[in-house]
Residue, then its C-alpha position, 0 to 999 in steps of 0.5 A: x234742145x232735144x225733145x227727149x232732153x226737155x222737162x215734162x210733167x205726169x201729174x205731180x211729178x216732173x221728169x228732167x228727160x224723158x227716158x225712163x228706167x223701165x221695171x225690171x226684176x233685180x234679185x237684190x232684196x232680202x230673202x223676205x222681200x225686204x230692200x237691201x244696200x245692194x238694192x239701193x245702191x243700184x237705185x241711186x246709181x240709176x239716179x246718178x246715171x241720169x234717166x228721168x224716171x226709174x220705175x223699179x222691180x215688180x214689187x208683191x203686194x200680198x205674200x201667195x202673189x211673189x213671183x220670184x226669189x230676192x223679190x222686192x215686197x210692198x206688203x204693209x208697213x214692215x217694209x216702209x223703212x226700206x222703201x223710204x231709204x230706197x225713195x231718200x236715196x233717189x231723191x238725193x240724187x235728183x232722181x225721180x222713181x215709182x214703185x211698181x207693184x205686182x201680183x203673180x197669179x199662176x206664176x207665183x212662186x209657191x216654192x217660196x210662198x208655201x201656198x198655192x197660186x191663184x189665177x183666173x181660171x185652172x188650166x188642164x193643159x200642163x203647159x201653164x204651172x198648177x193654179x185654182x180659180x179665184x173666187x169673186x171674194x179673192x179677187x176683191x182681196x188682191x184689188x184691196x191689196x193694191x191699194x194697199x200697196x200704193x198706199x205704202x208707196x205714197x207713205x214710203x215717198x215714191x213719185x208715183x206708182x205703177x201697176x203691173x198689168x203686162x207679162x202674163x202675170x196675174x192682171x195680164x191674165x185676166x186681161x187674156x183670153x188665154x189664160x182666162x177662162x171664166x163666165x162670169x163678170x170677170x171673163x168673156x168680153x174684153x170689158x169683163x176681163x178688164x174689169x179687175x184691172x180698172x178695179x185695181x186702177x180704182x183702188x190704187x186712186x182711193x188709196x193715193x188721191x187725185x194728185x199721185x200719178x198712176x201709171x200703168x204697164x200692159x201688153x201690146x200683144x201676148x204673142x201666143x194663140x188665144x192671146x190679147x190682141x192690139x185690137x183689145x189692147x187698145x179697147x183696155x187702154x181706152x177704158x184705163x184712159x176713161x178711169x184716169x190713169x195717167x200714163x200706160x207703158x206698152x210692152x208685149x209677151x209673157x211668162x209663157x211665151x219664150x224665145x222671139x216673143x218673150x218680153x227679154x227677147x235675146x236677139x241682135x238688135x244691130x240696125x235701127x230696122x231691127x230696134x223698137x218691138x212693138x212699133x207698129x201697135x205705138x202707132x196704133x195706141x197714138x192714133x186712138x189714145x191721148x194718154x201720154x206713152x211709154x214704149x218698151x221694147x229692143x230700142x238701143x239707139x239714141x237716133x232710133x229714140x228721138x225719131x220716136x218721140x219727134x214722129x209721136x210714136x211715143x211720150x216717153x223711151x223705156x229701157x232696161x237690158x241697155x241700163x243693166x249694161x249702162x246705168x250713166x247710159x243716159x248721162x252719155x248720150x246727154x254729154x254728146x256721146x251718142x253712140x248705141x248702146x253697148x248692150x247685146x240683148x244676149x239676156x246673160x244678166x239673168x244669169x247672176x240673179x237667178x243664182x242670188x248675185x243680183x242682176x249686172x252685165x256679165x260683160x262688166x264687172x259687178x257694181x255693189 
């Protein structure tokens, strides 16, 4: 059997594959972040579909840190019932998921929030959207909520949990330079940017015990100029690999940084030469860090994923424009179908959720 088909284990949870649904934001909660049929339903067919872990949309854990419209929320136990719903269904269909959880930062959506958003640092430029400097007491609220959140996640039967520690949102800010600006604990060396991302990691373990896995997603590269490098990535995934955490998912990109190097790069992803994003940091993170990885990022090809995984690039193949196209991809490739996936990477299915239909293929019909 192919390794990618074998049974693995991340603490207390056992995955049937190692293909993971990676977090991807649906637009199909409510408009208070509260789960929906809609929501669930693609869940399960996730499940159903046949990929070993679904790791779901960035959820908020405080309400002036929501990032987006039909945002999934995990802000205390008014929303336990949808998210136990949500974790009932999966389990039902001998799925596995995790929660991921998430803070905005300079990106929240204060249209919908009504309050200003908070960052690491302000910033003059005008590029970057209008954000006040959290004070020291602020910070320890946000690592709080975390916890919190995790807490919820546990109580609400998720698998795990993952913090959202990539794509310019507020943990990845702090994390870069660029955004970064500040001159005291929280700022300067890459020990200090880090240090509210292993507060988090820290909180989030109090609040879900030693057994509960804590994942984790993080850029390989921010790919603007001032940004985290693969140098500090790798000194962070050291750092989380000491503090405990139990995988880190490796993705690239932000908010900011658009086109050829946003996270949902549209490209023609039509040889295995183009596939894999951030292959040559993989292979960086593999020679240093012996936390288990996830790798994110332009893989299509069944071939192209299992060389992966037999030459040690990576533990675990994240993806998520192929399973928007394709939820039962994984049940395809597992029934000797191996053909690419026939997603074309041209983002189009952003298009649905921006306008509140919920994010689908708009090469296939719509699923409800």
């Amino acid at each position: 059997m192919s390794k990618l088909l074998g049974t693995t284990h991340i603490k207390s949870m056992t995955l049937a594959n190692r293909f993971v649904r990676s977090a991807t934001w649906e637009g199909m909660a409510d408009n208070d972040g509260f789960c929906t049929p809609k929501l669930i339903g693609l869940m399960k067919r996730l499940a159903e579909g046949g990929v070993g872990l679904i790791i779901t949309g960035l959820a908020f854990v405080t309400r002036e840190g929501r990032a987006a419209p039909w945002q999934m929320g995990a802000e205390g136990d008014l929303f336990l019932s949808g998210l136990k719903e949500m974790t009932d269904t999966v389990h039902r269909a001998d799925g596995k998921i995790a929660l991921q959880i998430a803070h905005g930062g300079c990106y929240s959506a204060t249209q919908l929030t009504g309050q200003e958003a908070l960052a690491p640092s302000t910033h003059e430029s005008g590029v970057i959207p209008r954000c006040r400097e959290m004070t020291v007491a602020e910070i320890g609220q946000v690592v709080a909520a975390f916890g919190e959140s995790a807490a919820l996640a546990k109580k609400a039967g998720y698998d795990g949990v993952q913090i959202h520690a990539a794509h310019g949102y507020l943990l990845s800010q702090f994390l870069s330079p660029y955004f970064n600006k500040r001159n005291d604990a929280y700022g300067g060396s890459i020990e200090n940017r880090a240090r509210i991302v292993l507060e988090t990691l820290q909180s989030v373990r109090r609040a879900v015990g030693t057994g509960f896995p804590i994942l984790i997603k993080i850029n390989s590269e921010d790919f603007v100029d001032g940004g985290v490098t693969v140098d500090e990535m790798l000194r962070v995934a050291a750092l989380l690999e000491q503090a405990g955490i139990d995988a880190i998912e490796m993705s690239g990109g932000t908010v900011y940084a658009s086109g050829a190097y946003s996270a949902l790069r549209a490209a023609a992803l039509d040889t295995p030469e183009k596939e894999v994003f951030y292959r040559e940091a993989a292979a960086r993170y593999k020679e240093k860090i012996g936390v288990p990885l996830m790798l994110v990022g332009g893989i299509r090809s069944y071939a192209v994923a299992e060389k992966l995984i037999t030459d040690g690039l990576a533990d675990y193949i994240s993806l998520s424009r192929p399973l928007i196209r394709e939820p039962a991809l994984i049940n395809r490739w597992k029934s000797g179908d191996l053909k690419k996936s026939t997603c074309i990477s041209d983002n189009a299915c952003l298009g649905p959720a921006l306008k509140g239909e919920g994010l689908y293929c708009v090469r296939e019909p719509a699923q409800t």
